[in-house]
FIKOLZA-1660 file (N, C-alpha, C; in steps of 0.1 Angstrom, whole numbers, plus 5000, padded with zeros to 4 digits):
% residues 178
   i   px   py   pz ch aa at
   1 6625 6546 4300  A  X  N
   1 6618 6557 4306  A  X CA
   1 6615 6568 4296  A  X  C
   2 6627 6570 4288  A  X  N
   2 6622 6583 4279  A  X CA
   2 6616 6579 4268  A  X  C
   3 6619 6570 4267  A  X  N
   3 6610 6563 4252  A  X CA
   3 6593 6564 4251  A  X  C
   4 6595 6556 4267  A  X  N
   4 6579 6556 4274  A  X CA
   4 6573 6572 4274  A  X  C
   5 6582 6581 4274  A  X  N
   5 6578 6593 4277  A  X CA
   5 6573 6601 4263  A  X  C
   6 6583 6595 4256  A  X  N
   6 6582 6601 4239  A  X CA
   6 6570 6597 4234  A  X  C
   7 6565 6582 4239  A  X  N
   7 6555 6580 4231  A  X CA
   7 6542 6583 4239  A  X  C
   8 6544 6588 4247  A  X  N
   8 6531 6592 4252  A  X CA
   8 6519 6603 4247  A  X  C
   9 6515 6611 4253  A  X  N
   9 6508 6622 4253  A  X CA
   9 6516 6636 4255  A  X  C
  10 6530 6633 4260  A  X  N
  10 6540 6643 4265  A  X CA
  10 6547 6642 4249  A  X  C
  11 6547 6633 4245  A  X  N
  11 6560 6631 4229  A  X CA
  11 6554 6644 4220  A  X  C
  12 6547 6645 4219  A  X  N
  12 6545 6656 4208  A  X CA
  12 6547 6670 4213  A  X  C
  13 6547 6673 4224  A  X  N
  13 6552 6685 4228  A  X CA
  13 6561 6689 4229  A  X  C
  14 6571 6674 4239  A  X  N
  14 6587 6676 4238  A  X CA
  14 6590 6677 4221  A  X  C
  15 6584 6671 4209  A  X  N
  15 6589 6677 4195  A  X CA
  15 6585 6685 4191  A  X  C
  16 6573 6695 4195  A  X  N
  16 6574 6707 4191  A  X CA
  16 6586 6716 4198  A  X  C
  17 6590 6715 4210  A  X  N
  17 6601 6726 4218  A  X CA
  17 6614 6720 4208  A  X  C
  18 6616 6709 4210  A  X  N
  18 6628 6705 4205  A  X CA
  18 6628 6709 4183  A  X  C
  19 6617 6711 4182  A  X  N
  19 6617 6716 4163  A  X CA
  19 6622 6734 4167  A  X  C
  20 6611 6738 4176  A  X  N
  20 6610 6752 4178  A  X CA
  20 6628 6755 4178  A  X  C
  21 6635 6746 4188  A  X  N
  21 6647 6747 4191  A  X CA
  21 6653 6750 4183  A  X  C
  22 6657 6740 4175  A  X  N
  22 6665 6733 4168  A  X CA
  22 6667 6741 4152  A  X  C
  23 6651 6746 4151  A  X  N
  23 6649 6757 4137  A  X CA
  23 6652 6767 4140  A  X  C
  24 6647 6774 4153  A  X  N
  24 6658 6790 4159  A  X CA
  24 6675 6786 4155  A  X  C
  25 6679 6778 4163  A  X  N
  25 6694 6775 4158  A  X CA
  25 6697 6779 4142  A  X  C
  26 6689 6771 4136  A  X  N
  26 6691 6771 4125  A  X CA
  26 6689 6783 4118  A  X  C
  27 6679 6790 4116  A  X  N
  27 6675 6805 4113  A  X CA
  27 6684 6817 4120  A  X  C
  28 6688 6814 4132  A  X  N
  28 6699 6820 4135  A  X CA
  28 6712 6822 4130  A  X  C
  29 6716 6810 4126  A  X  N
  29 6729 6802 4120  A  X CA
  29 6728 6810 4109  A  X  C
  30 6715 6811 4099  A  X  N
  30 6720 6813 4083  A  X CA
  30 6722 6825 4082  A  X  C
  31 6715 6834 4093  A  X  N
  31 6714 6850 4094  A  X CA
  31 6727 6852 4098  A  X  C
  32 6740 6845 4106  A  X  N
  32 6753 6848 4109  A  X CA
  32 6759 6844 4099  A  X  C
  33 6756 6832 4093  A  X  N
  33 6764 6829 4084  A  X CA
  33 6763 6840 4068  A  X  C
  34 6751 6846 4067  A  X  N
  34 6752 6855 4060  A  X CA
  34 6764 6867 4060  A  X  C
  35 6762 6873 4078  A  X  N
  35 6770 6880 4081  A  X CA
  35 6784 6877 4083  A  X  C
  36 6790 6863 4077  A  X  N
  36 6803 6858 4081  A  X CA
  36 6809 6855 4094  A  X  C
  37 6799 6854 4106  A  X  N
  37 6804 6852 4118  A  X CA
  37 6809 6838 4118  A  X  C
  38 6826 6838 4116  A  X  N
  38 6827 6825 4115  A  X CA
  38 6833 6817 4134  A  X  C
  39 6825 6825 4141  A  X  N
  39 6826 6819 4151  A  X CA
  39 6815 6813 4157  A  X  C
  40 6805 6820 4154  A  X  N
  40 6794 6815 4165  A  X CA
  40 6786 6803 4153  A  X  C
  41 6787 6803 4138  A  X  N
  41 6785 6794 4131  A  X CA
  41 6783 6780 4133  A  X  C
  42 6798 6774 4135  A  X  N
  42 6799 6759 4138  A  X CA
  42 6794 6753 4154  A  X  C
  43 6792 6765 4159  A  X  N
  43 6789 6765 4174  A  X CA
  43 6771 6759 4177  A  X  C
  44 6763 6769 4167  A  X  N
  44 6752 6765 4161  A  X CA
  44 6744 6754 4159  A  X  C
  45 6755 6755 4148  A  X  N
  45 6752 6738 4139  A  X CA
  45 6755 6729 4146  A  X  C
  46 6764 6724 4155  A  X  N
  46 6767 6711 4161  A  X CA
  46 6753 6711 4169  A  X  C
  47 6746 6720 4182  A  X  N
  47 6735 6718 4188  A  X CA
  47 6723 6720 4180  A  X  C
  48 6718 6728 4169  A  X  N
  48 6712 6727 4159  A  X CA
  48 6710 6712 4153  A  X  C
  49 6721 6703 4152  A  X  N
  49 6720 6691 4143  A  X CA
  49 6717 6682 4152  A  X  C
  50 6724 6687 4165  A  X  N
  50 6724 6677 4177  A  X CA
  50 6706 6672 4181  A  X  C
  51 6700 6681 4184  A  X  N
  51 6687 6685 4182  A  X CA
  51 6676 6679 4176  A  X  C
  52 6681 6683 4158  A  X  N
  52 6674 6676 4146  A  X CA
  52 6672 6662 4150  A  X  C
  53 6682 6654 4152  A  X  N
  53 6686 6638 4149  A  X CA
  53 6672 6635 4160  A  X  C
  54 6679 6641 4171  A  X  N
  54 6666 6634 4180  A  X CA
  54 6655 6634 4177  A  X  C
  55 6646 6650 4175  A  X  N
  55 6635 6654 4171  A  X CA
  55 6629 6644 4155  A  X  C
  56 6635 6642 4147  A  X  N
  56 6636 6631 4137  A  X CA
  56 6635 6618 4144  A  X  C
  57 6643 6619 4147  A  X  N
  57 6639 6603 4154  A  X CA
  57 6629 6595 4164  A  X  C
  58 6625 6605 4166  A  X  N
  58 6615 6603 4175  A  X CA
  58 6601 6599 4169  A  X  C
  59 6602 6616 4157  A  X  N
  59 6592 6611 4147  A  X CA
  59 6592 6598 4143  A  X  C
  60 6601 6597 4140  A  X  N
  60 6601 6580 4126  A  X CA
  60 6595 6569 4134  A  X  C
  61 6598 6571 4145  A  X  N
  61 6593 6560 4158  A  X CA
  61 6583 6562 4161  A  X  C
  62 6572 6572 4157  A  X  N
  62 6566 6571 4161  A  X CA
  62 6553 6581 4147  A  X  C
  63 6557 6573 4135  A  X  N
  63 6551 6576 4124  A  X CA
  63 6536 6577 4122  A  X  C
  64 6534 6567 4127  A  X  N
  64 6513 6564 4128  A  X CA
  64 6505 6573 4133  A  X  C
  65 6514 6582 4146  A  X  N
  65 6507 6594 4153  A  X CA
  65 6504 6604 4148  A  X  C
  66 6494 6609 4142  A  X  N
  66 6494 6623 4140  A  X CA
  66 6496 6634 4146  A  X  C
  67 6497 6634 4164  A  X  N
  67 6500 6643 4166  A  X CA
  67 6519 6644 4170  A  X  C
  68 6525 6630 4171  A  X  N
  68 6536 6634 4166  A  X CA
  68 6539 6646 4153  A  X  C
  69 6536 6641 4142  A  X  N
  69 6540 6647 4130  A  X CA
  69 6531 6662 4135  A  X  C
  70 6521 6663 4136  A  X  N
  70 6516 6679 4146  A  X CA
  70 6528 6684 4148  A  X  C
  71 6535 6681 4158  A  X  N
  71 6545 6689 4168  A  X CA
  71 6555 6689 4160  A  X  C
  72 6561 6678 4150  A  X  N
  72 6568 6683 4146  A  X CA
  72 6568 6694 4134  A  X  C
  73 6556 6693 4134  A  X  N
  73 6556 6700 4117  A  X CA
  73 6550 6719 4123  A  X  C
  74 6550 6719 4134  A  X  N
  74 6541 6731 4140  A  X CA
  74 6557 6739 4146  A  X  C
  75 6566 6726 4153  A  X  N
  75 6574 6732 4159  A  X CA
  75 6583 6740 4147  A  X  C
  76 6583 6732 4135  A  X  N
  76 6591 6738 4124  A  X CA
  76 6585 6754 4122  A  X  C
  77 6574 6755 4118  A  X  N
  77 6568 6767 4113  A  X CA
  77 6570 6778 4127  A  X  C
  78 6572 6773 4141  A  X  N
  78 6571 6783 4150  A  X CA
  78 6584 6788 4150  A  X  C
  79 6597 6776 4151  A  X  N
  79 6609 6777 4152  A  X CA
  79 6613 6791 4142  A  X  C
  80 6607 6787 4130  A  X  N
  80 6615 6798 4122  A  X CA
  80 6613 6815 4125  A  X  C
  81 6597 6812 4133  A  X  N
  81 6594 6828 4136  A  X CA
  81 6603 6834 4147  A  X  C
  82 6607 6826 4157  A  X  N
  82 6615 6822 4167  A  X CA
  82 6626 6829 4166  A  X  C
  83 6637 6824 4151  A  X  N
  83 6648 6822 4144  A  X CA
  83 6646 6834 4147  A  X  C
  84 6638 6843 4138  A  X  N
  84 6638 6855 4134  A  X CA
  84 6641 6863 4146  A  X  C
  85 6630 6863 4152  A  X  N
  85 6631 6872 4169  A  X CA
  85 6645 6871 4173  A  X  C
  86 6646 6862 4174  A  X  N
  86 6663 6865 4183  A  X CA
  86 6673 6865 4175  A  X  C
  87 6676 6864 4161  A  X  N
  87 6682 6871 4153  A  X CA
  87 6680 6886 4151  A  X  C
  88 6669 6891 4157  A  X  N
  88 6665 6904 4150  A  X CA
  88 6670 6914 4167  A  X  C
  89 6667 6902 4180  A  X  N
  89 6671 6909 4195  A  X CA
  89 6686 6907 4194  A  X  C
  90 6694 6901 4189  A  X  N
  90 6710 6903 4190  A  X CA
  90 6718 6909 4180  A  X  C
  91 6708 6914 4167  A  X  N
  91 6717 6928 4161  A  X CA
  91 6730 6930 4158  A  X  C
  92 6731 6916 4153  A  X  N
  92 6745 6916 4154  A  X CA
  92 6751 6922 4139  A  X  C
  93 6760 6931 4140  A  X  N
  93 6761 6935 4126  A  X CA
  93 6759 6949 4125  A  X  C
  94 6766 6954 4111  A  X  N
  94 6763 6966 4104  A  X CA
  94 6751 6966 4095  A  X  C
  95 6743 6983 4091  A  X  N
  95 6735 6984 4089  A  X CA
  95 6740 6997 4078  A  X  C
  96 6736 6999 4065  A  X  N
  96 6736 7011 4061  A  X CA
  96 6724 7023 4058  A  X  C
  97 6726 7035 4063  A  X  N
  97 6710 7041 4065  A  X CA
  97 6716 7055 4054  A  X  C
  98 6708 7057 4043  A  X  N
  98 6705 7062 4033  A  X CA
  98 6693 7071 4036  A  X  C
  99 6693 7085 4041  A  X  N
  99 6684 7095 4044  A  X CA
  99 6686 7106 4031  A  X  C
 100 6671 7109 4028  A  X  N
 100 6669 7119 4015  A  X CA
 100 6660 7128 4022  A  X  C
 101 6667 7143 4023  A  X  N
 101 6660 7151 4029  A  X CA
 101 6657 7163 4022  A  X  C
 102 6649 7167 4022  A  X  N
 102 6645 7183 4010  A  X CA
 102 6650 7193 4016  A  X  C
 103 6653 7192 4036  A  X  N
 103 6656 7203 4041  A  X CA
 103 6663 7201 4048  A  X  C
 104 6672 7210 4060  A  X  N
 104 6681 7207 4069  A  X CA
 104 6685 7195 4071  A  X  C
 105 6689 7189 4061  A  X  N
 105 6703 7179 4058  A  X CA
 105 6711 7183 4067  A  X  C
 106 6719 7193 4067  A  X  N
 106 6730 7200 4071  A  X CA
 106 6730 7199 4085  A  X  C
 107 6719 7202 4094  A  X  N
 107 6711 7205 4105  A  X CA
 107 6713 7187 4116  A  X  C
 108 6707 7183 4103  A  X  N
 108 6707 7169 4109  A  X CA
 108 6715 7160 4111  A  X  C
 109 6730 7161 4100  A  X  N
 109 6737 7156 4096  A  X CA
 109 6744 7160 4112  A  X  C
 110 6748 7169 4115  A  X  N
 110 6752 7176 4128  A  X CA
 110 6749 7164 4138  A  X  C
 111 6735 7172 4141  A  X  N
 111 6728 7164 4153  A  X CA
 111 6734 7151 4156  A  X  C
 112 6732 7139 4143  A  X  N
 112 6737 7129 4142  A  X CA
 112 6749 7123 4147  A  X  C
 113 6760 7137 4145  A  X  N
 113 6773 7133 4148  A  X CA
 113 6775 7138 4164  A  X  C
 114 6770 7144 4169  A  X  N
 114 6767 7148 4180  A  X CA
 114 6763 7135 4188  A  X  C
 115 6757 7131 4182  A  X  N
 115 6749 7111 4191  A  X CA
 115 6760 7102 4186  A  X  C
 116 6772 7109 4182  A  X  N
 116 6779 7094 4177  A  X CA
 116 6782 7089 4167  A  X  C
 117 6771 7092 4156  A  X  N
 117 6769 7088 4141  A  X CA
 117 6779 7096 4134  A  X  C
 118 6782 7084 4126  A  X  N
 118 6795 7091 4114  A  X CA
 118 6782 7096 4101  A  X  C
 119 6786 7106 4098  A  X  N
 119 6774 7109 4086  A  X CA
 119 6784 7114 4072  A  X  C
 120 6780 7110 4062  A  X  N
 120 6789 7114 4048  A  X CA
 120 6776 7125 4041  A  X  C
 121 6779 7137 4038  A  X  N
 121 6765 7144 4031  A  X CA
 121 6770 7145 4016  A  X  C
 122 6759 7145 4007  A  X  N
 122 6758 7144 3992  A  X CA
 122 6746 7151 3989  A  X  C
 123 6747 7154 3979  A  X  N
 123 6737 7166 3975  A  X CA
 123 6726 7155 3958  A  X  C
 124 6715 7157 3958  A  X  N
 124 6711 7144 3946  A  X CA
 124 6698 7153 3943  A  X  C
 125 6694 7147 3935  A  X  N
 125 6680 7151 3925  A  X CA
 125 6671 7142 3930  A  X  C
 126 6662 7142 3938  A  X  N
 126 6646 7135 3936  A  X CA
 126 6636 7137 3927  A  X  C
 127 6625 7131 3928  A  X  N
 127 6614 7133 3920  A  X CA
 127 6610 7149 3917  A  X  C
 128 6609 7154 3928  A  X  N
 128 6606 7165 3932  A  X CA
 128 6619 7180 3930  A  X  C
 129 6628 7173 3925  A  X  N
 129 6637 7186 3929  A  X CA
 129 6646 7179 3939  A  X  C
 130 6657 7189 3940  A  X  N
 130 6674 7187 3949  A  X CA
 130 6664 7180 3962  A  X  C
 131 6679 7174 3969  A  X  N
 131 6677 7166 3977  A  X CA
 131 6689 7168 3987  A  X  C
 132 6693 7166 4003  A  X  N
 132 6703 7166 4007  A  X CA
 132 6704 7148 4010  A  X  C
 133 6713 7144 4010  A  X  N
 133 6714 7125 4014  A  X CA
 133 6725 7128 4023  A  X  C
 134 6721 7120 4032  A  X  N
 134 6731 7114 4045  A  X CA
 134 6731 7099 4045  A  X  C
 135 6745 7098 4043  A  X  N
 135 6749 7086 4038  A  X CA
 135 6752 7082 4054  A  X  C
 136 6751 7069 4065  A  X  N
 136 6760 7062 4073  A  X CA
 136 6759 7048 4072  A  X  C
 137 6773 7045 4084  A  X  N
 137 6773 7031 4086  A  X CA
 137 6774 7030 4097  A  X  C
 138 6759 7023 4105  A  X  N
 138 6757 7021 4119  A  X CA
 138 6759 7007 4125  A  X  C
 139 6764 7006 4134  A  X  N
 139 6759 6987 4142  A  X CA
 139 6741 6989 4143  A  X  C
 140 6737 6974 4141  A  X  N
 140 6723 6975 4140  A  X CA
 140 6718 6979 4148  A  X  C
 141 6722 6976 4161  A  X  N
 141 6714 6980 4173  A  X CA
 141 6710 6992 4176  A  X  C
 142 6720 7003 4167  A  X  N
 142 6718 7016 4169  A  X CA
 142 6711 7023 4157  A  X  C
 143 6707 7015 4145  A  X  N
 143 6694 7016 4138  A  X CA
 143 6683 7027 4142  A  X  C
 144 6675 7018 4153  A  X  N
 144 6662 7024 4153  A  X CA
 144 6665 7042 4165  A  X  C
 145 6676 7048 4171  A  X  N
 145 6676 7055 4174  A  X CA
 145 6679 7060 4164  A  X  C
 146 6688 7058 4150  A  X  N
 146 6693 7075 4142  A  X CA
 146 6682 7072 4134  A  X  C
 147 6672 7061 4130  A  X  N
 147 6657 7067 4124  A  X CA
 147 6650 7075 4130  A  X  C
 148 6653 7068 4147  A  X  N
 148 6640 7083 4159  A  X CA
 148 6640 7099 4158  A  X  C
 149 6659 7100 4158  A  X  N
 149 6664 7111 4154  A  X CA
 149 6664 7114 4140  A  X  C
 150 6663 7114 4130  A  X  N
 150 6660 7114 4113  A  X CA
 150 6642 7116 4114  A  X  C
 151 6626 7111 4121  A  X  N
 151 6620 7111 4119  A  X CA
 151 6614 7124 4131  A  X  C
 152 6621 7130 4137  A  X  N
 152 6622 7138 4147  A  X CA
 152 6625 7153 4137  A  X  C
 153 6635 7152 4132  A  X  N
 153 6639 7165 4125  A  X CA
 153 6635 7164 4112  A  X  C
 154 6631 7153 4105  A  X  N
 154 6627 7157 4090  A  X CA
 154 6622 7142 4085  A  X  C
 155 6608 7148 4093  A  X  N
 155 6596 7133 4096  A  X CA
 155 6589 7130 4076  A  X  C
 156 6591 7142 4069  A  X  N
 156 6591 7140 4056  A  X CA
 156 6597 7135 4046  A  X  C
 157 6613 7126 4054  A  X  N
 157 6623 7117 4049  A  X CA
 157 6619 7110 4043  A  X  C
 158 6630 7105 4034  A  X  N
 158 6628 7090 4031  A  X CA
 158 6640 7085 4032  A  X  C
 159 6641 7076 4039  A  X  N
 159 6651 7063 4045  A  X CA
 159 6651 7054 4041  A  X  C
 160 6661 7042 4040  A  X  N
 160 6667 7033 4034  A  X CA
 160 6676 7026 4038  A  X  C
 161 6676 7014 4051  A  X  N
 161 6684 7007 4059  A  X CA
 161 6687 6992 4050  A  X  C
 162 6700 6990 4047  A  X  N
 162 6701 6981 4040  A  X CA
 162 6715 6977 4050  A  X  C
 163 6723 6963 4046  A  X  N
 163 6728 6953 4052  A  X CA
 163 6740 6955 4042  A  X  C
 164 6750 6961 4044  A  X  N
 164 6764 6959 4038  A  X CA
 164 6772 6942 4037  A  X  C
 165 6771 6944 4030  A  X  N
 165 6784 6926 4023  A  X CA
 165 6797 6924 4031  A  X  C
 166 6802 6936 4025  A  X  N
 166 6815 6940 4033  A  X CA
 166 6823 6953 4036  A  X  C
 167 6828 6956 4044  A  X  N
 167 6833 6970 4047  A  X CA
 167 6845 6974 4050  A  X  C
 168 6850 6982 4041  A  X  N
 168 6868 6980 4038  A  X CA
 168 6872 6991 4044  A  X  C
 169 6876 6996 4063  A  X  N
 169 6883 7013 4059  A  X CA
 169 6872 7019 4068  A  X  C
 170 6874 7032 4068  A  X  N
 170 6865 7038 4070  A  X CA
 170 6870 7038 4088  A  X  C
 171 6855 7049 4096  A  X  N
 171 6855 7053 4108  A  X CA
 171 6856 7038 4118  A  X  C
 172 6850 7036 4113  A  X  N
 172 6849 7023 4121  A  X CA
 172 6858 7007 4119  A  X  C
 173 6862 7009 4106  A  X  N
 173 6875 6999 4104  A  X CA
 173 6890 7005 4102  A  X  C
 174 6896 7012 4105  A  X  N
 174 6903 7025 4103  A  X CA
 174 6919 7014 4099  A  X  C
 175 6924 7020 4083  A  X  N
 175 6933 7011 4083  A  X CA
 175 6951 7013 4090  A  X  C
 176 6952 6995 4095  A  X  N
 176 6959 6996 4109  A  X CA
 176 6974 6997 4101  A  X  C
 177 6977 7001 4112  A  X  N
 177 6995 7009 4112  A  X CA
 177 7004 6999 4117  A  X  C
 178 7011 6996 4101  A  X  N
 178 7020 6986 4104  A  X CA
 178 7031 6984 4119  A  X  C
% end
C-alpha cells in the first residue's frame, strides 16, 4: 500500500515534506549544535536521520522519475529556508549588542536598565570624534526590543549584535557559592 503510494503521483510530494522535514531538523541541529545545546542535539539527529533514510530511499526506488528527484531536490533547498525560520522563532541563546552613540549614552544606558538590560558603558573614538558604547549581553529573544529602544533614543546609532562562544560570570551566570 505505501509503496503503491510512493510511486505514484502522491510520491514526490510525500519527498518534498519529508526533505523539507528532515533538512529543518538538520539546519536546526547545526544552529544548536553551534550553540552547545547538548540536549536537544542527539534528539534532532535520531528523527532528522530517521527521516533522511526513508526520503532516500524512496528516491533510489524510484530513480527514472524526475519528478521524484524534483521533490527531493526542491524539498532540500526549501527545508533549509525552513531550518532557518524556526531556528531564528526559537531564539534560543545569547546575543551580544555593541551600541556606539555620539549622544546620551548615559541617558540610554539608564533607560535600558530600567527594561531589564544589564548595560556596561565605555567611552571610544569613532570616525567622527568620541563616542559613548554600551556594551550588553541579552537572550536573543530580547534582541529586537533593546534595538526598538536604542533606535527610539539615538536612531543615529550604530549597533552590532553578534553571537558569544562562551560566557564565563557575569549578571546572568553569577559565580556559585560553594
Amino acid at each position: 500500500m505505501l509503496s503503491s503510494l510512493l510511486a505514484g503521483p502522491a510520491g514526490p510530494i510525500v519527498i518534498f515534506f519529508l526533505r523539507i522535514t528532515d533538512v529543518s531538523l538538520a539546519t536546526t541541529r547545526m544552529l544548536l549544535m553551534v550553540r552547545n545545546n547538548k540536549l536537544l542535539v542527539p534528539i534532532l539527529a535520531f528523527f532528522e536521520v530517521s527521516i533522511w533514510v526513508f526520503a532516500v530511499a524512496t528516491v533510489v526506488q524510484h530513480l527514472s522519475s524526475p519528478w521524484h528527484l524534483l521533490g527531493y531536490a526542491g524539498g532540500y533547498a526549501t527545508g533549509n529556508v525552513v531550518g532557518m525560520l524556526i531556528e531564528e522563532r526559537l531564539a534560543i541563546g545569547l546575543a551580544t549588542v555593541r551600541t556606539m552613540v555620539k549622544e546620551g549614552g548615559a541617558t540610554l544606558a539608564a533607560n535600558l536598565r530600567e527594561s531589564g538590560f544589564a548595560v556596561t558603558e565605555m567611552t571610544g573614538r569613532g570616525r567622527d570624534g568620541a563616542v559613548e558604547v554600551l556594551y550588553s549581553v541579552v537572550r536573543r529573544r530580547r534582541v529586537a526590543p533593546y534595538v526598538r529602544m536604542v533606535n527610539a533614543s539615538a536612531p543615529d546609532s550604530f549597533v552590532v549584535v553578534d553571537e558569544p562562544r562562551a560566557i564565563h560570570r557575569g549578571w546572568l551566570f553569577p559565580l556559585r557559592k560553594k
